[in-house]
C-alpha positions in Angstrom: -20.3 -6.7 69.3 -19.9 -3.3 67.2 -22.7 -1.2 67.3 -24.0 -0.3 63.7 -24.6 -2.4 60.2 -21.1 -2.3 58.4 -21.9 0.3 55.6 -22.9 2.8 58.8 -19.6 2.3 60.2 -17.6 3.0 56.9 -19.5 5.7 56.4 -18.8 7.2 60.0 -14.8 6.4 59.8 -15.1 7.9 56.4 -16.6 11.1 57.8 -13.8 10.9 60.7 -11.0 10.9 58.5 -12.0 14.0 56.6 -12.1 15.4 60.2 -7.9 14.8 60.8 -5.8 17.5 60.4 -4.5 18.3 56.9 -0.8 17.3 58.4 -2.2 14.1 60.1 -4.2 12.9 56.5 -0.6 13.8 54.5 2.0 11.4 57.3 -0.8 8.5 57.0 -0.1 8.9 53.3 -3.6 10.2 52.3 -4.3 12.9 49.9 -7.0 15.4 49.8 -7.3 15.4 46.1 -8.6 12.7 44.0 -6.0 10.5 42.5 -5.4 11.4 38.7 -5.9 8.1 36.5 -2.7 7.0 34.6 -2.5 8.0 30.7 -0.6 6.0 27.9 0.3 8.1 25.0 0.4 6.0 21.6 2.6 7.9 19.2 1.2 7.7 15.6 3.1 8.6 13.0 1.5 8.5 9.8 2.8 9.7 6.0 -0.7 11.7 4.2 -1.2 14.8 2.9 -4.5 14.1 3.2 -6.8 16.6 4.8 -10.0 14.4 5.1 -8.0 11.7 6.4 -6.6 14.2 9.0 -9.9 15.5 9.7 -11.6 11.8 10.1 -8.6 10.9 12.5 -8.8 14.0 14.5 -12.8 14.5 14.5 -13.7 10.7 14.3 -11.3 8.1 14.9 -9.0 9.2 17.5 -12.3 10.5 20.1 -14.0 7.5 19.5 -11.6 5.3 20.2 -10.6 7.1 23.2 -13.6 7.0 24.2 -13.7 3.4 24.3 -10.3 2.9 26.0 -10.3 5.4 28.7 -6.6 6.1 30.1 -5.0 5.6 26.3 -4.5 8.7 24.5 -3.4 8.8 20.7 -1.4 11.8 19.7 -0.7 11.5 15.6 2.4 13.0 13.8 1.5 13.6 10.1 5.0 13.5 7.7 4.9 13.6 3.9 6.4 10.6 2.2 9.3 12.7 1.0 10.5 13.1 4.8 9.2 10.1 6.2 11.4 7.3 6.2 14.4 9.6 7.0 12.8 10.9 10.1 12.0 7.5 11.2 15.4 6.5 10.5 16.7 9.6 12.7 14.2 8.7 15.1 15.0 5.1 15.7 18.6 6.1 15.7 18.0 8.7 18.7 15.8 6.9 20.5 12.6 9.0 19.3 10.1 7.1 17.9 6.8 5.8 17.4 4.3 3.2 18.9 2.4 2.9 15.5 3.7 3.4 12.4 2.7 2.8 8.7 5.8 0.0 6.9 5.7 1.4 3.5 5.2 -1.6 0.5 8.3 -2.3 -0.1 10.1 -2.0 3.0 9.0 -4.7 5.7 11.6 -6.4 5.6 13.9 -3.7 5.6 12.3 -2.7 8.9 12.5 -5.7 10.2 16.4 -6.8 9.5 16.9 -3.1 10.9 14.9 -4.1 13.9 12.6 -1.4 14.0 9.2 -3.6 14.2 7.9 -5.8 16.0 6.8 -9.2 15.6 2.8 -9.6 16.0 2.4 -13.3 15.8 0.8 -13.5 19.7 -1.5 -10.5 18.9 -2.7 -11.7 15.3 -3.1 -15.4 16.7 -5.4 -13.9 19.6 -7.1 -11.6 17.0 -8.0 -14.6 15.1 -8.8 -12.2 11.2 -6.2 -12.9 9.1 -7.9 -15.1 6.8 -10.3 -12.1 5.6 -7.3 -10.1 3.7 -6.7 -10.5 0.4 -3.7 -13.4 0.3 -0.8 -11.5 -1.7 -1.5 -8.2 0.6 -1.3 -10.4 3.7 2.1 -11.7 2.6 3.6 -8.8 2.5 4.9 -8.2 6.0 5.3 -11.9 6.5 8.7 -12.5 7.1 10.8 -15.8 7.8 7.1 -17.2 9.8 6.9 -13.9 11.4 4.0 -10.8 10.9 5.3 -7.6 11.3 2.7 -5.3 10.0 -1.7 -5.3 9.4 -2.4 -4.1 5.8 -4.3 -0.7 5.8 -5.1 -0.8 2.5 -4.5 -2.8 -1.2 -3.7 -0.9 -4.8 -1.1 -2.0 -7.5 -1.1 -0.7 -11.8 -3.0 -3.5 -13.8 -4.2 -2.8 -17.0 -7.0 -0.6 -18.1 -9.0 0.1 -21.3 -11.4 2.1 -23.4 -14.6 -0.1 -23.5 -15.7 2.5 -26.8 -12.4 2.0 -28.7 -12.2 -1.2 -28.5 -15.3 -1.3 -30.2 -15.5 1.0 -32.4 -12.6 -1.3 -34.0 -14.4 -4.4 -33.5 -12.6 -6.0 -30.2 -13.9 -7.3 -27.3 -14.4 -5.4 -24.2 -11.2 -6.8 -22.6 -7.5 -7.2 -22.5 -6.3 -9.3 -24.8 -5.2 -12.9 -23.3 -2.3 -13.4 -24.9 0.9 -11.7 -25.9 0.2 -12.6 -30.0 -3.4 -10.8 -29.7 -2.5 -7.8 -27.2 -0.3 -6.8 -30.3 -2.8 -6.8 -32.6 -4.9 -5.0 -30.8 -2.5 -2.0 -29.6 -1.5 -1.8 -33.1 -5.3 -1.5 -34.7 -6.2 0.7 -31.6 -3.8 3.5 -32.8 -5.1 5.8 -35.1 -2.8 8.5 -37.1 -4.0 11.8 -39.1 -1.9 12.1 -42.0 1.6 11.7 -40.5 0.1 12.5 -36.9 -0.5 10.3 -34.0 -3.5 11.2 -32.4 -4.5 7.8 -30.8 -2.0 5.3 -28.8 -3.3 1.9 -28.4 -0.8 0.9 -25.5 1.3 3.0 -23.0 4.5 1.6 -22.8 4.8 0.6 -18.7 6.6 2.6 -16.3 9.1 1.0 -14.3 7.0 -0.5 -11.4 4.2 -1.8 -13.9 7.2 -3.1 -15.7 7.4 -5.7 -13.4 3.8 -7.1 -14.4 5.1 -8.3 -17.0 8.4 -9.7 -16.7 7.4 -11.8 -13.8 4.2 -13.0 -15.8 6.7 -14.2 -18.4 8.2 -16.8 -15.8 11.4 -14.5 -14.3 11.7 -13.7 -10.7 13.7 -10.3 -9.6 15.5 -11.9 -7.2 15.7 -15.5 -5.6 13.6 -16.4 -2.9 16.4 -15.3 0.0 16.6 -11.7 -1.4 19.9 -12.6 -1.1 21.1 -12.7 -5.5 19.0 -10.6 -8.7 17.7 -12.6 -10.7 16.0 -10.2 -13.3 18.7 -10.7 -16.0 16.8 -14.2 -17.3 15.9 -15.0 -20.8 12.0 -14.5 -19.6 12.8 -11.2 -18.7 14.3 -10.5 -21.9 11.6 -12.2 -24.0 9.1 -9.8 -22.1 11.2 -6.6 -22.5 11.8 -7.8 -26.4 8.2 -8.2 -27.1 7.6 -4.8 -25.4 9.8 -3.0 -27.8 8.2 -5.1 -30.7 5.0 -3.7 -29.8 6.1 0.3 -28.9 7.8 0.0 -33.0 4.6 -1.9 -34.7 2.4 1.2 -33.2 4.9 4.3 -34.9 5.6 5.3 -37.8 9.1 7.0 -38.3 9.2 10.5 -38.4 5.4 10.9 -37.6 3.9 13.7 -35.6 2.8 13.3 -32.1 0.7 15.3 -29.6 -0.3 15.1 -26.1 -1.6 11.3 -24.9 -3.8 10.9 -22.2 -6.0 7.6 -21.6 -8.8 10.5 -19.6 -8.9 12.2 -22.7 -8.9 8.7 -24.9 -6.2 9.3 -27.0 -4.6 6.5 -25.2 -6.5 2.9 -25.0 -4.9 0.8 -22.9 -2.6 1.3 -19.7 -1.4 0.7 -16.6 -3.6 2.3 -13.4 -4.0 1.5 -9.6 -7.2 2.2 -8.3 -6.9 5.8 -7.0 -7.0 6.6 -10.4 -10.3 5.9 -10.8 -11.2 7.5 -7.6 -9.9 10.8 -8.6 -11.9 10.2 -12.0 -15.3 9.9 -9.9 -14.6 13.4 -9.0 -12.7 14.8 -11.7 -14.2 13.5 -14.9 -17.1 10.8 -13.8 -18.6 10.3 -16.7 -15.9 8.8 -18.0 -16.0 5.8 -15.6 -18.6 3.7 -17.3 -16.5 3.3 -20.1 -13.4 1.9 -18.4 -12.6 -1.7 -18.3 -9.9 -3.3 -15.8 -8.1 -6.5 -17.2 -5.0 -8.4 -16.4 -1.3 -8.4 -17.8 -1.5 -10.8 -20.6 0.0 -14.3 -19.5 3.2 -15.4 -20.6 3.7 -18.1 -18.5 1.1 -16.8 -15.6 -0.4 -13.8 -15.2 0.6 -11.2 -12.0 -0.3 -8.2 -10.4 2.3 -6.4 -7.8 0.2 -5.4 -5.1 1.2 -2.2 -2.8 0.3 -2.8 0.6 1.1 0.2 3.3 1.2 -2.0 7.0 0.3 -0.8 10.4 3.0 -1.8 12.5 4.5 -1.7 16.6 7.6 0.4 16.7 10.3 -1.7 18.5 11.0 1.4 21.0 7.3 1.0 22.1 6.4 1.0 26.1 3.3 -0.1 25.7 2.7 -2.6 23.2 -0.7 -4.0 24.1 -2.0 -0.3 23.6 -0.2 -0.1 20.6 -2.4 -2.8 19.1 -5.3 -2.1 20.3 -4.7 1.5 18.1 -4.0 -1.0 14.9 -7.0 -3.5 16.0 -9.0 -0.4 15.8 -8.4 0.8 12.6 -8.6 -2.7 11.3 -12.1 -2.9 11.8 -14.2 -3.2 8.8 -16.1 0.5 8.9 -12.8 2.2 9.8 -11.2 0.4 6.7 -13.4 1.6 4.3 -13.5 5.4 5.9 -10.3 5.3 5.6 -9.6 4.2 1.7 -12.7 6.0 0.6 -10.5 9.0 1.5 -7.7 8.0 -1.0 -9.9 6.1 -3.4 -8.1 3.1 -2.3 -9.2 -0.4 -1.7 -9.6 -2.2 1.7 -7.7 -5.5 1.9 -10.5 -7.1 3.6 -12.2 -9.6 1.0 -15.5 -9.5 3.1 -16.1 -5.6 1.9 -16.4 -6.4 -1.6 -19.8 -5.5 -0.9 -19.4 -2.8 0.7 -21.0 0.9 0.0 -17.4 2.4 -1.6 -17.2 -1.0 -3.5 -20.4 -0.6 -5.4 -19.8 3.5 -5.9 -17.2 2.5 -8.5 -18.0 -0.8 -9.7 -14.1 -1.0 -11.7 -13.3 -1.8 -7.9 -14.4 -5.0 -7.4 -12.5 -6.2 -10.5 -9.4 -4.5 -8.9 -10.1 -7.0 -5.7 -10.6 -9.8 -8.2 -7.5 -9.6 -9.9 -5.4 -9.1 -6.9 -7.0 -12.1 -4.9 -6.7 -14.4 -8.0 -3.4 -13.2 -9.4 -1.8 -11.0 -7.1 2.0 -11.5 -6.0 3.3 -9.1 -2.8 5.5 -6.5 -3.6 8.2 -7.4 -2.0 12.1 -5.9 -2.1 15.0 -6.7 -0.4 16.5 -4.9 2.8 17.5 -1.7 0.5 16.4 1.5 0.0 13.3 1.4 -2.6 13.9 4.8 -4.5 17.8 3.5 -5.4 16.5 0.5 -6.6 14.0 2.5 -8.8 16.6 4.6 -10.2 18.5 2.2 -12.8 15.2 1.1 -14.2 13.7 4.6 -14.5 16.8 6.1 -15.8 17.4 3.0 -19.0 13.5 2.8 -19.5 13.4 5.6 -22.4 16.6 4.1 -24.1 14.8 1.1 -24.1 12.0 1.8 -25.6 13.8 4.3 -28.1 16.0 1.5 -29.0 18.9 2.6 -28.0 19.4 -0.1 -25.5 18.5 -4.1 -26.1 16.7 -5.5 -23.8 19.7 -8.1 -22.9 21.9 -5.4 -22.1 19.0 -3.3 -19.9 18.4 -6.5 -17.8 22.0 -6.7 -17.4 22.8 -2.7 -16.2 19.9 -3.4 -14.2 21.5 -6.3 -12.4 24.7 -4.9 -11.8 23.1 -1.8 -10.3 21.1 -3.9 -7.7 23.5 -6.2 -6.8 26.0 -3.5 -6.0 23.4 -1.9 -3.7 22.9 -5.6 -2.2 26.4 -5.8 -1.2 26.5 -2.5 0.6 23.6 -4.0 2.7 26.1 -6.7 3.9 
């Protein structure tokens, strides 16, 4: 009936229509230029100081996966940690704010009561890899059968050692298992010249190792709800008591003491995260081989806080599904260790325990270990994390000068967290 095959005749209209008048092709609706493809912007925000990270982001990570995803376009807003969560507070408040954003440790569910996250239970469940992350970093934006954020990477003090001191006084090449025996050995591990300390066998914790070890005595912080503290028990105080016992049975009154350092090995044993030992590969390497990593030694378990920054939806988000596929992107196994190798972190992925970075620093892998078999999440309630710092880092030298008892620090301690509970309500 119509002259032609079909492809000659869409060819021929084709050729017609280019043919109309410019006013005739704009009243049919038509356009003379080509149509522009729609863009989604994901708004990172991310807290480093990092330059490499920047740079492997900017030259690496972000064109890649652009290239992958064509129409989704990642523009990234580095903050320092110092600014961070106010300007995400400010942000949130105002109506500004991210797609993807990093949950600090402590404050998932913080985020999540203020409802600045979203859930990700119908992404994760579709994404099928949750059983790959180390358990206690996994937990830790699991709220009330909800996930709110993707671990980016795993770290949290343990305790570490001089493998040479302990044997140059005839100890194993370990941490002691028990409280009786750690004793013994940070009091034959210090070493005084004349009335000089010039060798420390144990660093008395700061006040987020501190925690080690009065929840491996048995005590909790606070009960399961978040809702009451719970760190003035008796454990806690039979932790804290035995700490002082071991700070006295190292010093002598009145004695002489000099600069410390576990780098230099005037201290033996101490509490260090993993980037520690990361910035020793580049700093001082050959003093790597003769570090040991070991376990707080079990009062009634043994425990290891882990710190777990999360990648996480902001609830203000437009495009969600893009927004994940950012965070499914840097969850893949090659970006997770680009990424950590930056910090000299670990990536919570148990599958990469073999992984290049892994066997660089070999310490690493016992990090993993102890965080898989003993490792507890580092959870907080809904308050901010520095004020909840501040009672504990402020009593810690009284303690440990004496001037405090342990009964009456747990107690201050208590008071000062439950009053910043109540505000809360």
């Amino acid at each position: 009936m119509f002259g032609g095959s079909l492809s000659s005749r869409r060819r021929e209209a084709a050729k017609g229509a280019w043919r109309l008048p410019l006013a005739t092709l704009l009243s049919l609706g038509l356009s003379t230029a080509p149509a522009l493809a729609k863009t989604t912007v994901i708004q990172f925000w991310f807290p480093t100081w990092n330059p490499a990270v920047q740079a492997w982001l900017r030259d690496e990570a972000i064109p890649q996966f652009q290239k992958e995803n064509p129409g989704l376009q990642v523009e990234p807003t580095y903050l320092t940690w110092n600014d961070y969560e106010q300007k995400l507070m400010v942000g949130f408040a105002g109506g500004v704010f991210p797609d993807v954003l990093v949950i600090p440790s402590e404050a998932p569910r913080r985020y999540a009561k203020l409802g600045m996250v979203l859930p990700l239970d119908r992404y994760v469940q579709a994404w099928g890899q949750q059983r790959d992350y180390v358990p206690p970093a996994w937990e830790t934006a699991s709220i009330d059968g909800h996930q709110y954020g993707i671990p980016w990477s795993v770290q949290g003090p343990t305790l570490v050692f001089r493998r040479s001191a302990m044997a140059e006084v005839g100890l194993p090449a370990a941490i002691p298992e028990t409280w009786a025996a750690f004793k013994e050995a940070a009091v034959r591990l210090t070493r005084y010249d004349g009335n000089k300390l010039v060798r420390l066998g144990y660093s008395m914790p700061g006040d987020q190792p501190l925690m080690n070890w009065i929840q491996a005595a048995g005590a909790e912080l606070f009960t399961p709800d978040m809702q009451r503290v719970a760190i003035a028990s008796p454990e806690a105080e039979q932790a804290l008591a035995f700490l002082v016992d071991v700070n006295q049975a190292m010093r002598r009154p009145g004695a002489e003491q000099g600069p410390l350092d576990f780098t230099q090995g005037t201290v033996v044993m101490a509490e260090r995260e993993p980037t520690y030992l990361g910035g020793l590969q580049s700093t001082s390497p050959e003093v790597l081989p003769d570090i040991g990593v070991g376990v707080t030694p079990r009062g009634a378990r043994h425990v290891v806080r882990v710190y777990v920054p999360n990648l996480a939806i902001g609830r203000r988000s437009q495009d969600p599904d893009a927004a994940w596929k950012w965070i499914a992107f840097l969850q893949r196994p090659e970006n997770l260790a680009r990424y950590n190798a930056t910090f000299g972190r670990l990536s919570p992925r148990r599958s990469q325990l073999a992984g290049d970075f892994i066997r660089t620093i070999p310490q690493f892998r016992e990090f993993l270990d102890l965080y898989t078999r003993y490792g507890v999440p580092n959870v907080w309630p809904p308050v901010g994390f520095p004020e909840l710092r501040k009672p504990v880092q402020a009593l810690l030298p009284k303690l440990w000068a004496q001037q405090i008892s342990p009964r009456a620090f747990l107690e201050e301690v208590a008071r000062a967290w439950q009053a910043l509970l109540a505000e809360q309500r």
